[in-house]
Residue, then its C-alpha position, 0 to 999 in steps of 0.5 A: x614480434x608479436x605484429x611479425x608473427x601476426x603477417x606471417x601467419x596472415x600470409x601463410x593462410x592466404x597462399x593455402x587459400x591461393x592454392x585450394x582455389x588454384x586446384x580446384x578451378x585449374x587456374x593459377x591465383x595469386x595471393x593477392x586476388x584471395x585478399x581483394x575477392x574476400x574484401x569485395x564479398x565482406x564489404x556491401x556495394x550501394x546497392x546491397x541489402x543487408x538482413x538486419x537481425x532482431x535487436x534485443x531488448x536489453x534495457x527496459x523502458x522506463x516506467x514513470x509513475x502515476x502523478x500522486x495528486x497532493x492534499x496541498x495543491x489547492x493551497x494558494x501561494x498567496x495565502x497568508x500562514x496560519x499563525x498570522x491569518x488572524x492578525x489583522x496587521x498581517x492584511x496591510x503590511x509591505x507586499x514584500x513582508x505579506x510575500x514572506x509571511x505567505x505561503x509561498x515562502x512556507x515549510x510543509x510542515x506550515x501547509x500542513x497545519x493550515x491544510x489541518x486547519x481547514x479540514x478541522x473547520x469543516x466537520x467541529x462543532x463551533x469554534x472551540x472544538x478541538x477535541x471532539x471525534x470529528x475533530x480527531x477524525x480530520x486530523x488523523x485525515x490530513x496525517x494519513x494523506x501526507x504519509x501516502x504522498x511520503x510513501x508515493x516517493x520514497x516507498x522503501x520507507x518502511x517506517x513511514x508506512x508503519x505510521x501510516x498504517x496504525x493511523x487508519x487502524x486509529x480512524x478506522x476504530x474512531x469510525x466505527x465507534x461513530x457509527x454505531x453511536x451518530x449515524x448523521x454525523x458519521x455521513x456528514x464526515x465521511x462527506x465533507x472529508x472524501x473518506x469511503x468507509x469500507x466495512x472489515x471482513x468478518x472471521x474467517x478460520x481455514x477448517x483443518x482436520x485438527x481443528x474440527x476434531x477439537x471442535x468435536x471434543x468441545x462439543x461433546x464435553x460441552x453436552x456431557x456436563x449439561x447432562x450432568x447439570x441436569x442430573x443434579x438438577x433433578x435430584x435437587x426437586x427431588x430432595x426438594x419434594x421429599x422434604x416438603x411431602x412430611x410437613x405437609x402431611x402432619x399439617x394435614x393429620x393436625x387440622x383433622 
């Protein structure tokens, strides 16, 4: 039914089409000319050009992020794990036990600790040295690396960058604290471990109506009882001077 009323309506605006073209030029045109002079302008020959209308960029290109260049690359696959770098037997086991116990095989938390490890070795005192600030500082190093590689991939992590952050504030006080007291051994630091020290700003407070009026106050109660400590003050060498001026004077009368 509904295709039936479609065609009728379809014909019944092609004969009104017919019949406007018919007076309008004097000649009579059938329905059937209207329907193949519109199908001849609506569908381009070969040899027509169409005018291409502007696309619109709906999609964005998709933005790749920059490589985060990762603390354990230089960690060869090779390498031997931590716990059995010190073992000699480790050196002349089967290639397939020596595979397993590389690093090849290793969780991040393992490469972590070696890398840890390698880090601690070139800023501790001797062997022994597992407490010292230079110690501290590279371990919070490593730590601090491996939440901003975290933190490259998945930067919603919020919890991550809370960590992160409270670490630098850590080593940033560690520092600071070196500085003032070993001067070499805070450069040799900062050297052997790639850290850039930035100095932290000094104060700054927005200067507001409010706060210089307070500030005006402070001051003027601060004058007015140093005026007042002065007062008392000279009153006290004045007692004092009035007490000593008697005996003075019968020590005088005495001696006479």
């Amino acid at each position: 039914m509904l295709l039936k009323n479609t065609v009728i309506a379809s014909a019944a605006l092609l004969r009104t089409r017919a019949a406007a073209f018919s007076s309008r030029s004097g000649m009579s045109v059938s329905p059937g000319q209207v329907y193949s002079n519109l199908s001849r302008t609506r569908t381009p020959g070969s040899n027509e050009i169409l005018t291409s209308q502007a696309v619109r960029q709906y999609a964005r290109a998709a933005r790749r992020k920059p490589e985060f260049q990762s603390q354990l690359q230089d960690l060869s696959p090779s390498m031997l794990k931590h716990e059995y770098a010190s073992v000699p037997v480790a050196n002349t086991v089967d290639d397939v036990v020596k595979k397993l116990l590389s690093l090849e095989f290793a969780s991040h938390s393992e490469k972590l600790r070696l890398k840890k490890e390698q880090l601690i070795e070139k800023v501790q005192k001797d062997v022994n040295d597992r407490s010292s600030t230079e110690v501290k500082v590279a371990m919070l190093t490593a730590q601090i690396r491996n939440f901003q590689e975290h933190l490259h991939k998945h930067p919603k992590d919020k919890a991550n960058k809370r960590w992160m952050l409270m670490s630098i504030d850590r080593r940033n006080k560690i520092l600071k604290v070196l500085r003032k007291t070993h001067y070499e051994s805070f450069e040799k630091v900062c050297q052997e471990l790639g850290i850039t020290y930035t100095f932290p700003q000094e104060y700054y407070r927005r200067t507001t109506q409010r706060w210089l009026a307070k500030k005006a106050l402070c001051v003027k109660v601060f004058k007015e009882v140093q005026k007042q400590k002065a007062e008392q003050r000279n009153k006290m060498k004045l007692n004092q001077q009035n007490n000593e001026a008697p005996s003075t004077t019968g020590a005088t009368g005495t001696a006479v």
